[in-house]
C-alpha positions in Angstrom: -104.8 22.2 29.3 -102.4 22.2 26.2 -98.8 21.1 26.3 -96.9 24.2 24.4 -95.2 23.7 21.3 -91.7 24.4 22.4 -92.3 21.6 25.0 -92.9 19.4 22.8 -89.9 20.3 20.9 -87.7 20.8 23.3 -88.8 16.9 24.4 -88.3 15.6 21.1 -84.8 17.4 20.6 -83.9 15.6 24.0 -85.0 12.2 22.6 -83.3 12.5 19.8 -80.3 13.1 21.5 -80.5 10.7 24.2 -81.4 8.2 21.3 -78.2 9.1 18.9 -76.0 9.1 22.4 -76.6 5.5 23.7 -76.9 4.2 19.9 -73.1 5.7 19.9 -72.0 3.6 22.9 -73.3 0.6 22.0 -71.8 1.5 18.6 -68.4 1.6 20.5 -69.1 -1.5 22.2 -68.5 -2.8 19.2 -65.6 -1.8 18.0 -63.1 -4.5 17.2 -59.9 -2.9 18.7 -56.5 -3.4 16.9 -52.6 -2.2 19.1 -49.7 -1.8 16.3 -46.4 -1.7 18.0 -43.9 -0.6 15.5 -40.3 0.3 17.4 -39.2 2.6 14.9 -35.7 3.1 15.8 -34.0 3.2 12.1 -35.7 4.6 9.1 -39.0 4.7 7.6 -39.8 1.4 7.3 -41.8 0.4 10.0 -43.7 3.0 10.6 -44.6 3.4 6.5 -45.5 -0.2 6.4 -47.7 0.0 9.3 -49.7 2.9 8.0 -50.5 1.2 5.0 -52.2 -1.9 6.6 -53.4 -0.1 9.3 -55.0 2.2 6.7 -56.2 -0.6 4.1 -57.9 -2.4 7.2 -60.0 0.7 8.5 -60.9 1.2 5.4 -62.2 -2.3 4.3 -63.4 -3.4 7.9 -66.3 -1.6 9.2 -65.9 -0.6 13.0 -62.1 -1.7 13.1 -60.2 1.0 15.4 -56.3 1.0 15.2 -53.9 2.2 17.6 -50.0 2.5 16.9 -47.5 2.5 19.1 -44.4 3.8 17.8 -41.0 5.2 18.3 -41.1 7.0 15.1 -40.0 10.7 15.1 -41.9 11.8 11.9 -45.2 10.2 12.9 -46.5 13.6 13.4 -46.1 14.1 9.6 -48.6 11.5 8.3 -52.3 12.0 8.0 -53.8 9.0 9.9 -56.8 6.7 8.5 -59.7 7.1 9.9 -60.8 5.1 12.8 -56.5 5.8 13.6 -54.7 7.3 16.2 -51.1 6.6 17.8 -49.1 7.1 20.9 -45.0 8.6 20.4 -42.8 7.6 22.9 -39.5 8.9 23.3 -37.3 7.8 20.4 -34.4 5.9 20.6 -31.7 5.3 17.6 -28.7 3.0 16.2 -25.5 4.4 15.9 -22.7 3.7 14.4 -21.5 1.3 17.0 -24.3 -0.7 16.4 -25.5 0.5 19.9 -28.5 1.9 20.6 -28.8 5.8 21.9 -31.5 7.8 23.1 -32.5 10.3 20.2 -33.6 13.4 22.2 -33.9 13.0 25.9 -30.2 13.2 26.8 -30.9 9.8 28.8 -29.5 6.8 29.1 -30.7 4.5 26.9 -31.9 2.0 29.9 -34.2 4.5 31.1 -35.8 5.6 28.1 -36.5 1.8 27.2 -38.6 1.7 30.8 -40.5 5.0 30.1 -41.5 3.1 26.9 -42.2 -0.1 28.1 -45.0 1.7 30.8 -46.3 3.2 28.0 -46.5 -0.4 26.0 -48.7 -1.5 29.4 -50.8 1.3 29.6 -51.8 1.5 26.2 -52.6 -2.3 26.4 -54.8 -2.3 29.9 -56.5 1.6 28.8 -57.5 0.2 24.5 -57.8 -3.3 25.6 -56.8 -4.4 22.1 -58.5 -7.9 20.6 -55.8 -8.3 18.5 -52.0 -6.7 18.9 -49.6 -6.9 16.0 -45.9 -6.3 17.0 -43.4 -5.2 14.2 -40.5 -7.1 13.2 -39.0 -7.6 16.8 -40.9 -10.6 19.2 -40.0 -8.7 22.4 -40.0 -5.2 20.9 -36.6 -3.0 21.2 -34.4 -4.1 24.2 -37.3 -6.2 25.1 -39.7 -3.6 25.9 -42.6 -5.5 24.8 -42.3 -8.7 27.5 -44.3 -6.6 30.1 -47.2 -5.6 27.7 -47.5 -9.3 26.2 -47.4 -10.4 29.6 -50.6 -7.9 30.7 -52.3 -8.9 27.6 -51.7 -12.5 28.4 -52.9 -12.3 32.3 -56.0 -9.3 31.4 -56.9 -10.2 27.4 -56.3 -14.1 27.7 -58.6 -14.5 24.7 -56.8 -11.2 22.6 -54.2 -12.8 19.4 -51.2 -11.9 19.6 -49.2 -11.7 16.1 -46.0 -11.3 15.0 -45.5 -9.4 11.8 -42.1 -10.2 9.5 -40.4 -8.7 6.7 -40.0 -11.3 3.8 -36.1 -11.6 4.5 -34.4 -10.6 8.0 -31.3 -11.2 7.2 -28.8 -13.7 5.7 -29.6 -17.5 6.8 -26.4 -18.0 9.3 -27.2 -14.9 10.5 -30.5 -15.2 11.9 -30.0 -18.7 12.8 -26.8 -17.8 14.9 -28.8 -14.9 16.2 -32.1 -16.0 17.2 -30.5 -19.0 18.9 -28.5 -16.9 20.7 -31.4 -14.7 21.9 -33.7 -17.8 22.1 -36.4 -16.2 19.5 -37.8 -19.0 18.2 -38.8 -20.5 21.6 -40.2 -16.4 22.5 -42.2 -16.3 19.0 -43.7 -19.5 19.9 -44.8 -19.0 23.7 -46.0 -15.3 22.7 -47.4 -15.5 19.8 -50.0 -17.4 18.0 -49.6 -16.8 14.7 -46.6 -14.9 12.5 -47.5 -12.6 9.3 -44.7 -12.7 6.7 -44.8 -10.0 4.6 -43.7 -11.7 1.7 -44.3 -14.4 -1.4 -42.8 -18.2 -0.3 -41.4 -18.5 -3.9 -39.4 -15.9 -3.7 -38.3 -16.1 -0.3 -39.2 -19.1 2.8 -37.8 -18.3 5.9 -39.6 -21.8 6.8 -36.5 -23.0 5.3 -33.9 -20.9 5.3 -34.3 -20.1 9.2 -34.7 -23.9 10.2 -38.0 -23.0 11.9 -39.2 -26.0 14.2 -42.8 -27.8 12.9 -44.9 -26.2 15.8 -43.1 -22.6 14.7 -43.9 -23.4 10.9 -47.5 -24.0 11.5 -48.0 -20.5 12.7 -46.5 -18.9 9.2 -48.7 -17.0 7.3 -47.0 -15.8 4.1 -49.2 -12.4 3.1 -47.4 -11.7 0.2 -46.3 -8.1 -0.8 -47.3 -5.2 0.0 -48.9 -3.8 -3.0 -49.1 0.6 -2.5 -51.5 2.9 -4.2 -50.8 6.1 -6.1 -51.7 9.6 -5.1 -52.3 12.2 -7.1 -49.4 14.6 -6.8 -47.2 17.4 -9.1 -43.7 17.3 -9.3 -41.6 19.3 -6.6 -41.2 22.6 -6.8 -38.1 23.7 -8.7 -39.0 21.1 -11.5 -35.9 21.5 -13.7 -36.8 23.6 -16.8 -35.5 21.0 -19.3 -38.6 20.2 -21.8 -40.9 17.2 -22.3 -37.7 15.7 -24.4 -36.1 14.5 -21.4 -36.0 11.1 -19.5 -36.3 11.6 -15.5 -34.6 9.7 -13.2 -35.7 9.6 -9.6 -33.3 9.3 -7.1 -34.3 8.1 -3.4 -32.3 6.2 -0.9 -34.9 5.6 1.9 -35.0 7.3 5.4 -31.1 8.5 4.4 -29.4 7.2 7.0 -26.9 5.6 5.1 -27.7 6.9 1.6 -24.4 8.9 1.5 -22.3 6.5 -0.9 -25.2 6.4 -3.5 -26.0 10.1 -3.4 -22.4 10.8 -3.7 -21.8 8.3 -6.6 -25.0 9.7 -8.3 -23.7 13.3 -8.1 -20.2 13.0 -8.7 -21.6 10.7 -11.8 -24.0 13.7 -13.4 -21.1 15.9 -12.8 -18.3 14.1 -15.4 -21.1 13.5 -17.8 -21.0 17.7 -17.7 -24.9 17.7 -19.7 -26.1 14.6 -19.0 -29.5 13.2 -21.5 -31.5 13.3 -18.5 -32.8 15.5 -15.8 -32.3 14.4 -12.1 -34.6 14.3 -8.9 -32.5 13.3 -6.1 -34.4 12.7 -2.7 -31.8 12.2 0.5 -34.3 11.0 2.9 -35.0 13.2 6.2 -33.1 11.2 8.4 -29.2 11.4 6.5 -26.6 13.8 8.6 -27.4 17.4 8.7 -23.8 18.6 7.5 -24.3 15.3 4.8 -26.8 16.7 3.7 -25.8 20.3 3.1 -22.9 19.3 1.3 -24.9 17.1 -0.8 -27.5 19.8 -1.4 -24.4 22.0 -2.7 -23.0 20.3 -4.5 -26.1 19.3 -7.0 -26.6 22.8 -6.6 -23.8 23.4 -9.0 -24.9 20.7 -11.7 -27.0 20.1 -14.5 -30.5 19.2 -15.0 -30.2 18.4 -10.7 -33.4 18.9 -8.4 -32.4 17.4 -4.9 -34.8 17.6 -1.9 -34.5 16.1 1.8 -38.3 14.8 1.1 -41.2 14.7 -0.9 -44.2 15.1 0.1 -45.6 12.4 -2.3 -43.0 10.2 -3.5 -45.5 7.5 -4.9 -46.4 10.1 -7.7 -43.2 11.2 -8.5 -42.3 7.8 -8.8 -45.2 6.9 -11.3 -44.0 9.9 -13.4 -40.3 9.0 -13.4 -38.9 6.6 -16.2 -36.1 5.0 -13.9 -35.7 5.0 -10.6 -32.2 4.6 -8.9 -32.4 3.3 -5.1 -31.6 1.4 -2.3 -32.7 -2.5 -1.6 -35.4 -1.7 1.2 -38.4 -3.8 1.6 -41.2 -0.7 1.2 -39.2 1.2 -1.4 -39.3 -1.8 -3.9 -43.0 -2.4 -3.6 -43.7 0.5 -4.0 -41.8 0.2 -7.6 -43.3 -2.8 -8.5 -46.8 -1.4 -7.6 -46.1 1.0 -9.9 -44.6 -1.4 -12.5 -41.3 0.3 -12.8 -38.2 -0.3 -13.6 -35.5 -0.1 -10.9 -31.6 -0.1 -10.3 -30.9 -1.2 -6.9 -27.4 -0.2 -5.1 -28.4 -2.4 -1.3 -27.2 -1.9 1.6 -24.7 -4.7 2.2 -23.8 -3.8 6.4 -24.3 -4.5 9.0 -27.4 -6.9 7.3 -27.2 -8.2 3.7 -31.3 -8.3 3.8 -31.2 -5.8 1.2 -28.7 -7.4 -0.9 -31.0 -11.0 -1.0 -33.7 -9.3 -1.5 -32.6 -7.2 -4.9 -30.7 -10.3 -6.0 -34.4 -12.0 -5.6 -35.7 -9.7 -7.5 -33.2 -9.5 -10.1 -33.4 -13.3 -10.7 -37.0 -12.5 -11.5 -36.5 -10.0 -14.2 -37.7 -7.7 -12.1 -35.1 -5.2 -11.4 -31.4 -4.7 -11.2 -29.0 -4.7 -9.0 -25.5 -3.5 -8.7 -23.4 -4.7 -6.2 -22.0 -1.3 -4.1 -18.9 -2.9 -4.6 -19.0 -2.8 -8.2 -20.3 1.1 -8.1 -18.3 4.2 -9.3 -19.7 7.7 -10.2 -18.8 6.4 -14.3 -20.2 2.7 -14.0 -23.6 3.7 -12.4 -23.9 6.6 -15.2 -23.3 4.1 -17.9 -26.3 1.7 -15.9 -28.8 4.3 -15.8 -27.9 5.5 -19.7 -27.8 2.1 -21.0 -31.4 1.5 -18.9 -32.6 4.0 -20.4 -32.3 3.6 -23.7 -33.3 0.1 -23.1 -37.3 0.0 -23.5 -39.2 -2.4 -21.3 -40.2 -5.3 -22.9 -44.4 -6.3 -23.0 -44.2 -9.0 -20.8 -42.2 -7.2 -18.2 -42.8 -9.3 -15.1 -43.7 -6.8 -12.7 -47.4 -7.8 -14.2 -47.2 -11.4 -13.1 -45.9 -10.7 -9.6 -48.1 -10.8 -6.5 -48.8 -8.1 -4.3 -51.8 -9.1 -2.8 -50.8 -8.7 0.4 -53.5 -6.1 2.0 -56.2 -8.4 1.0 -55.0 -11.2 2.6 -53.9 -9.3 6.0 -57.7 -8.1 5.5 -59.2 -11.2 4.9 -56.9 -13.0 7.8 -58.3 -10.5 10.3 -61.9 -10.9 9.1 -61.4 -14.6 10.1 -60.1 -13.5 13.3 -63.2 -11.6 14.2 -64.3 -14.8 13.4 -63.4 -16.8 15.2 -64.1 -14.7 18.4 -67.3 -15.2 17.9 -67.8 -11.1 17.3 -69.8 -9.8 15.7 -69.3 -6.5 13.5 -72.2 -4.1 12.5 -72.2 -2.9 8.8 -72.9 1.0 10.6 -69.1 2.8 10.1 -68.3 5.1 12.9 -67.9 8.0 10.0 -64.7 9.2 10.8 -62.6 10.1 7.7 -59.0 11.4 7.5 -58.2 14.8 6.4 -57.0 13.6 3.1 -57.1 10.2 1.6 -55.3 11.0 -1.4 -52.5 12.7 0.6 -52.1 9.5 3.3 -48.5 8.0 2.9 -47.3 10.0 0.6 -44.8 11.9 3.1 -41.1 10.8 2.9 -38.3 10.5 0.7 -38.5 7.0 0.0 -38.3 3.8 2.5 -35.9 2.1 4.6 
């Protein structure tokens, strides 16, 4: 008696699926699992920096899955990398005071920083990371991360732990007095075995500067810059109408928060220069004050040559077109400009952390940017900076060529060791997930804290 044809197929349909369904756990028993903790609770920053290693490492690491944990309101508004997801938990912010508030619960703070820090423990026991990389902070915000190091320590003895650094924190008596104070240096080096700086030692050694003990200093890794890639993009809609004749400055001032004093100059600049040899993109950031913000947006409203946006939704681009750009001191915003190769004036931020302000004077002793002091800044002098930059032509051997920014690589090739050293062992087979829209990844914001 014959088997019938749709038998058979129906068998071999079965097979095939059975066949593609276990190959896909296995597959996922192999996954090499990644936890980002990025607090989030003051600009961009963070959250921008961690996207773009999180996205350079899915990317260049075959079967490398990535979850962030963030406090990051705008989250939402990035496309993720492939192999990417992230958990929100409720924000908290920094006001004024210094003190920290919750942003949208009506809370008190204390309670919000508990609902976070069961969310930290959860995400640690459910994606039972191999290794966790926790932003800027050892403990994470108000200490929220001691109970998920803890869990990792007592569940995922054999998981790394890293801590991941900006290349300046703050001003040397400063973090000294500070992490004394708080007792970070023993915390970094009880919780952590080894801490990414996201910097060049040349430019900046917090080795040094911070009096790090030996058995600290052996755990530095110095990653170098962050080096960002350049989407494709137009300008914004509302282009001003001025010809091809025309310079364009860009003007950004990170997550906004306290971009008011250079937007302000900037304007009130543009407008006693009446028709100025230049045409004007002015980016606030989505984070500065609502009524700020409308009273900024009015007043370039009024003026010349003026396009000014809350964001753009690809800043890198506009920044590639622009033939100055005028800014704030934050670690993302100036790599970005020296990816591009740009030339820069930088206003920092001076309070409550001079980080900024070491970091453009860094720079500047490089010949790779400028910096005015905020002191020093008046609508007039910073018109007469931009219009004497301008007609200033960047020499050949601008240094922005020699610099290094190979900082992606190195975090790739640091966590290729790591696998390593496991002992795992990653297929070359991807698990063919792609974001929406690689060219349109990071390109959200109106510049970077």
């Amino acid at each position: 008696m014959g088997v019938h044809r749709d038998n058979v197929s129906s068998h071999a349909a079965l097979d095939n699926y059975l066949y593609s369904f276990y190959r896909i756990l296995s597959m996922e028993e192999h996954l090499f699992r990644m936890l980002f903790y990025s607090h989030d609770s003051f600009g961009l920053g963070h959250i921008r920096r961690t996207l773009a290693i999180v996205h350079h490492l899915t990317h260049s690491i075959p079967r490398l899955s990535a979850l962030i944990v963030t406090g990051s309101s705008i989250v939402d508004r990035y496309i993720m990398p492939k192999n990417t997801d992230y958990i929100r938990f409720p924000g908290i912010t920094k006001v004024e005071s210094g003190k920290y508030s919750t942003r949208n619960l009506g809370i008190p703070p204390d309670e919000t920083v508990q609902i976070r820090e069961k969310i930290i423990s959860a995400a640690v026991e459910s994606f039972r990371p191999h290794v966790v990389v926790v932003d800027k902070s050892p403990l994470g915000l108000q200490g929220e991360m001691m109970q998920g190091l803890q869990l990792i320590k007592t569940l995922l003895p054999s998981s790394r732990k890293v801590l991941g650094l900006r290349d300046i924190e703050d001003d040397r008596n400063s973090v000294i007095r500070d992490w004394k104070d708080a007792g970070v240096y023993d915390l970094m080096n009880e919780h952590y075995n080894e801490i990414w700086v996201y910097g060049n030692q040349e430019v900046y050694d917090p080795i040094q500067e911070y009096d790090l003990p030996s058995d600290l200093a052996r755990k530095i890794i110095f990653t170098g810059y962050i080096h960002r890639d350049k989407a494709s993009s137009r300008y914004p809609k509302g282009r001003p109408k001025t010809g091809g004749a025309l310079p364009t400055v860009l003007v950004t001032t990170g997550g906004g928060e306290d971009g008011e004093f250079l937007l302000a100059n900037y304007l009130e600049g543009i407008e006693l220069l009446g028709n100025p040899p230049f045409r004007s993109i002015v980016i606030s950031g989505p984070f500065l004050d609502q009524s700020k913000k409308r009273r900024m947006m009015r007043f370039a409203e009024a003026l010349d040559k003026v396009v000014f946006l809350r964001f753009h939704l690809n800043l890198m681009a506009t920044m590639a077109k622009a033939d100055l750009i005028v800014c704030m001191g934050g670690y993302n915003t100036l790599c970005e400009i020296l990816s591009l190769k740009k030339w820069a004036l930088v206003v920092p931020r001076v309070r409550p952390r001079t980080e900024q302000l070491i970091r453009a004077g860094r720079f500047q002793s490089l010949d790779l940017m400028e910096m005015i002091h905020p002191d020093e800044v008046s609508p007039m002098r910073l018109m007469e900076r931009v219009i004497a930059r301008l007609q200033q032509p960047r020499a050949p051997d601008f240094r922005a060529n020699e610099f290094s920014m190979d900082g992606l690589l190195r975090i790739e090739n640091r966590v290729k060791a790591i696998v390593n050293e496991m002992g795992y062992s990653l297929p070359e087979a991807s698990l063919d997930k792609q974001d929406n829209n690689r060219k349109s990844l990071l390109t959200f914001g109106g510049g970077l804290a």
